[in-house]
Biotite code that builds the C-alpha atoms (Angstrom):
import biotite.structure as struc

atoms = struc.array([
    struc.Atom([32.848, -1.621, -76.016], chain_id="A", res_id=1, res_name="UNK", atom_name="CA", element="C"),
    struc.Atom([30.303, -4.083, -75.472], chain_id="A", res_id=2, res_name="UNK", atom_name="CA", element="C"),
    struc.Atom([30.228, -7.371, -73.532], chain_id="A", res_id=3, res_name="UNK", atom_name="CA", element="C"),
    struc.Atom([30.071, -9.401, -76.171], chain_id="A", res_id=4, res_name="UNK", atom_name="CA", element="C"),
    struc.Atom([32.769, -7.128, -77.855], chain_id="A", res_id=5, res_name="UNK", atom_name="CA", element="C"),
    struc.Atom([35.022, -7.992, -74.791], chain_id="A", res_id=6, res_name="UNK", atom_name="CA", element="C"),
    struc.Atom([33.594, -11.467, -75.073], chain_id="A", res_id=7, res_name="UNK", atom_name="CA", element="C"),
    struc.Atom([34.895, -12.385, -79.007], chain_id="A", res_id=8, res_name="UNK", atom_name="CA", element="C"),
    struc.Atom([38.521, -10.690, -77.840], chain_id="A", res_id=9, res_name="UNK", atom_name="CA", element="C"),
    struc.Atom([38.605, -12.348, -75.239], chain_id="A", res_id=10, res_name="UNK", atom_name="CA", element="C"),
    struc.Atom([37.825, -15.886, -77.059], chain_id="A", res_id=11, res_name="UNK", atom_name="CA", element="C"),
    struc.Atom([40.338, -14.493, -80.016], chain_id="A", res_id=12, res_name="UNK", atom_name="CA", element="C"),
    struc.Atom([42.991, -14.099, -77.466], chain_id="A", res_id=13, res_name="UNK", atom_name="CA", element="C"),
    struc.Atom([42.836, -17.549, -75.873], chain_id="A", res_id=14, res_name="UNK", atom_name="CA", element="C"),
    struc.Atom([42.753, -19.028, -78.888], chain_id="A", res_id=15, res_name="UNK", atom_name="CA", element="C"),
    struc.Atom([45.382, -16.912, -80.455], chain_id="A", res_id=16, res_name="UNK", atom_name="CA", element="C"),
    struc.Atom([47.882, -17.853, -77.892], chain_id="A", res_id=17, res_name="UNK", atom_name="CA", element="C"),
    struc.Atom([47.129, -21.394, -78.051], chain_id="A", res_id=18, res_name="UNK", atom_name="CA", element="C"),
    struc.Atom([47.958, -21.564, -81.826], chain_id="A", res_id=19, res_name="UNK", atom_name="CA", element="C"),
    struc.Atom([50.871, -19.820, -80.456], chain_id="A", res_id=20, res_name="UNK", atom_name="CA", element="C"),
    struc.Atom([51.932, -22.441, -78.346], chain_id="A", res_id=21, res_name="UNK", atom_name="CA", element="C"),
    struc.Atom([50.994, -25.020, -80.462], chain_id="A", res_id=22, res_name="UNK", atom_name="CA", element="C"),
    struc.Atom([53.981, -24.255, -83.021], chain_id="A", res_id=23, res_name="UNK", atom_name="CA", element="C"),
    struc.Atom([56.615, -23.003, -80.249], chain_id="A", res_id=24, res_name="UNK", atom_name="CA", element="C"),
    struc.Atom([55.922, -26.591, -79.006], chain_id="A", res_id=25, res_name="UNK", atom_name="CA", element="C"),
    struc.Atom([57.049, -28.219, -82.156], chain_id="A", res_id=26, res_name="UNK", atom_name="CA", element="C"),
    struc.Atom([60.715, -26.455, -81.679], chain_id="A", res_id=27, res_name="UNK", atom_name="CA", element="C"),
    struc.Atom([60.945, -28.497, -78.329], chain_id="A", res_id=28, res_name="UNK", atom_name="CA", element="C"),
    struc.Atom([61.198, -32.513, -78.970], chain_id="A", res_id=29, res_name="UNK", atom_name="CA", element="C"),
    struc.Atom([58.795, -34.536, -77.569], chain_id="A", res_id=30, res_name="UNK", atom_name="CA", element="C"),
    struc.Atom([56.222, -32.087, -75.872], chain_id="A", res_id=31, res_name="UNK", atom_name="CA", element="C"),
    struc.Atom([53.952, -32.498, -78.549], chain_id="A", res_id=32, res_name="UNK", atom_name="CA", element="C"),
    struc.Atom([53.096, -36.044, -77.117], chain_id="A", res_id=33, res_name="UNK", atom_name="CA", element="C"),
    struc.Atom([52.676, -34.671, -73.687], chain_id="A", res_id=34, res_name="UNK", atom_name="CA", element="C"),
    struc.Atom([49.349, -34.361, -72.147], chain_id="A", res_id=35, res_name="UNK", atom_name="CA", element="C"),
    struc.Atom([49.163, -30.624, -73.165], chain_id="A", res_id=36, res_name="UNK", atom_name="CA", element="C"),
    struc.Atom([50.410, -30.784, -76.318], chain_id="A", res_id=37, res_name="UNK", atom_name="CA", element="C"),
    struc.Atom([48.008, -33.694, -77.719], chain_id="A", res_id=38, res_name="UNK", atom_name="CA", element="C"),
    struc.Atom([45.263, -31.717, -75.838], chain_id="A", res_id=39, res_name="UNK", atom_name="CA", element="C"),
    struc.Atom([46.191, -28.387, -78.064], chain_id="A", res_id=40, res_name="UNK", atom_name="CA", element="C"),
    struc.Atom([46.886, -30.729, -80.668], chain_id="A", res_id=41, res_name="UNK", atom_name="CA", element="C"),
    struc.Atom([42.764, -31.618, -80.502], chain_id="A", res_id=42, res_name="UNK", atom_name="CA", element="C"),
    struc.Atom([41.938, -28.068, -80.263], chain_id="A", res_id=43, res_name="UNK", atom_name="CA", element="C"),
    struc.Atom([44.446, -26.029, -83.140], chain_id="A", res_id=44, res_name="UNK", atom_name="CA", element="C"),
    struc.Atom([45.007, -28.688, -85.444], chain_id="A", res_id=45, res_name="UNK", atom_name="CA", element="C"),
    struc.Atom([41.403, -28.617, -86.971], chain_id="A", res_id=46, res_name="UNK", atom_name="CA", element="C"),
    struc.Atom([41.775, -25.050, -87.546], chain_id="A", res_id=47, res_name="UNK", atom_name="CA", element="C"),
    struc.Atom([45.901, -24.990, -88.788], chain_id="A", res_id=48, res_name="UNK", atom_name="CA", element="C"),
    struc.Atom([44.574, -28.421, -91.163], chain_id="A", res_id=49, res_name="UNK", atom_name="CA", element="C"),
    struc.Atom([43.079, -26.718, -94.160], chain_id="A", res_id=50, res_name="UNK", atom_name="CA", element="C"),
    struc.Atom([45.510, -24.221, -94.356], chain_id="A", res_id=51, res_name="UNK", atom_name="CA", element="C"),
    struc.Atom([48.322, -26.100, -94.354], chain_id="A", res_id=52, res_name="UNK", atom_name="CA", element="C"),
    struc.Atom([46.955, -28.305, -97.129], chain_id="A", res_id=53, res_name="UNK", atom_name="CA", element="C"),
    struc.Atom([47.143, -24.835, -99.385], chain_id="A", res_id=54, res_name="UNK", atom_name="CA", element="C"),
    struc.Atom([50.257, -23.591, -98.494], chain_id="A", res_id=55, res_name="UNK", atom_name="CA", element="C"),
    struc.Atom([53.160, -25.448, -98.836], chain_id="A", res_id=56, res_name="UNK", atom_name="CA", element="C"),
    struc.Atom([55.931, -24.722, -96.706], chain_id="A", res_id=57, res_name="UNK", atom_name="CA", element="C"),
    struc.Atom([58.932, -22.500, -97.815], chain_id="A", res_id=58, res_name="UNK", atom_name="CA", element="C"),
    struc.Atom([61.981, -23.986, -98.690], chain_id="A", res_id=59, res_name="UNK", atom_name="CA", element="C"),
    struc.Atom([60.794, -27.264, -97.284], chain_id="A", res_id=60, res_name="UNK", atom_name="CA", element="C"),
    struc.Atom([60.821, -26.592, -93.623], chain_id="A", res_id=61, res_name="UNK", atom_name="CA", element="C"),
    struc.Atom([59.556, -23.275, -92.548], chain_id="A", res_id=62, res_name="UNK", atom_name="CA", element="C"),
    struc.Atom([55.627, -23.400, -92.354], chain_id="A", res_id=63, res_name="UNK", atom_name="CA", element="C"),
    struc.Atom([54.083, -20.025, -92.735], chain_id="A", res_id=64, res_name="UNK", atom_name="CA", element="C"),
    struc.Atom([50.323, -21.270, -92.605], chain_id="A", res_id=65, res_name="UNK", atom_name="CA", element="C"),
    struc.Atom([49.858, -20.473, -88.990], chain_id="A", res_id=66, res_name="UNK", atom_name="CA", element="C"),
    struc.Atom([50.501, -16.966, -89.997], chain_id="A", res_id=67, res_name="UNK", atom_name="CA", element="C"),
    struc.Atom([48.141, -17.002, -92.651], chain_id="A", res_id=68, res_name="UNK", atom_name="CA", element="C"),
    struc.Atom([45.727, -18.819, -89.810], chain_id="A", res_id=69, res_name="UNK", atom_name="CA", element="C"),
    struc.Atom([46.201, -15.875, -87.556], chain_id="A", res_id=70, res_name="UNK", atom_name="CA", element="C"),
    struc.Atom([45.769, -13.239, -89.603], chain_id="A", res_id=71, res_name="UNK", atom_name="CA", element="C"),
    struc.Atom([42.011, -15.091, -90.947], chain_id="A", res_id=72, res_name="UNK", atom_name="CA", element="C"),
    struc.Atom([41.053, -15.122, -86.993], chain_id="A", res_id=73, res_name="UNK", atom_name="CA", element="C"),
    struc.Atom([41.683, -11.674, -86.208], chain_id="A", res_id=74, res_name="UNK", atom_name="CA", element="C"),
    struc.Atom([39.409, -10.878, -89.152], chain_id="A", res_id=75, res_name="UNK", atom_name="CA", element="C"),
    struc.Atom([36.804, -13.133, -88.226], chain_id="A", res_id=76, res_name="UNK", atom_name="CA", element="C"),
    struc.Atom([37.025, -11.462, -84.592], chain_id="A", res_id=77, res_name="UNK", atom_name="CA", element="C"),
    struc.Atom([36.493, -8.386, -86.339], chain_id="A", res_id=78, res_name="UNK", atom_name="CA", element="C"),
    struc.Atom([33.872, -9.623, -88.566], chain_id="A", res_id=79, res_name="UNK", atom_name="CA", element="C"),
    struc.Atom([31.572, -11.187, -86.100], chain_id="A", res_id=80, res_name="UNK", atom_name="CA", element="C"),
    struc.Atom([32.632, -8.557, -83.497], chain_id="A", res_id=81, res_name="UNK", atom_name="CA", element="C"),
    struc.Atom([31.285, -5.872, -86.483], chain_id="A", res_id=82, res_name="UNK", atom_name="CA", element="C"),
    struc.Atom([28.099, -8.215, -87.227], chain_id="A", res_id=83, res_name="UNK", atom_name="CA", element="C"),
    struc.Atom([27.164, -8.742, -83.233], chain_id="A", res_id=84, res_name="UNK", atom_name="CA", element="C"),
    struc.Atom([27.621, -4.975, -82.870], chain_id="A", res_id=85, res_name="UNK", atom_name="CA", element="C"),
    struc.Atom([25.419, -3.608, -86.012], chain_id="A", res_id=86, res_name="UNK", atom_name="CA", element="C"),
    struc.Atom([22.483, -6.473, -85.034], chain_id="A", res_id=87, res_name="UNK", atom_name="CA", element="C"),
    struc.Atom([22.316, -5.171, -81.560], chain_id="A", res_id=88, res_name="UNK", atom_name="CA", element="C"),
    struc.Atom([22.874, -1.964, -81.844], chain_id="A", res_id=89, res_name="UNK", atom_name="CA", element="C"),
    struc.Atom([25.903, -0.904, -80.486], chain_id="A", res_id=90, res_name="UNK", atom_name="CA", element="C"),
    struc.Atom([27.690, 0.628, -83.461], chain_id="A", res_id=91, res_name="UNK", atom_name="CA", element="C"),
])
């Protein structure tokens, strides 16, 4: 494994568990308006925004886009992990 390898999991990990947070913060009232949650508000909503906008939540209330979300990071780790790897070499 390369460093940049261990640097892309590394970035897909903090990220990951921010998105995490994100939505186990919305079962807790009012920490979204705390100074973390606005500040991982800033930083995960951008990225939960578009797809949210194509899937509509099940039954009304249960939101599976940051699944979807998830899922499409891990492969873009992959991907650029895969990409970074075959341009320098590595695989």
């Amino acid at each position: 494994m390369s460093s940049f390898d261990t640097i892309i999991f590394a970035l897909y990990q903090i990220y990951m568990y921010m998105i995490i947070i994100y939505i186990l913060m919305s079962w807790v009232p009012n920490i979204r308006e705390s100074f973390i949650g606005d500040l991982l508000g800033k930083l995960v909503e951008p990225f939960l925004a578009p797809f949210r906008r194509f899937i509509p939540p099940i039954m009304g209330m249960i939101d599976i886009s940051p699944i979807v979300a998830l899922f499409v990071l891990r492969l873009a780790a992959v991907g650029l992990s895969s990409v970074v790897g075959y341009l320098t070499g590595n695989r």
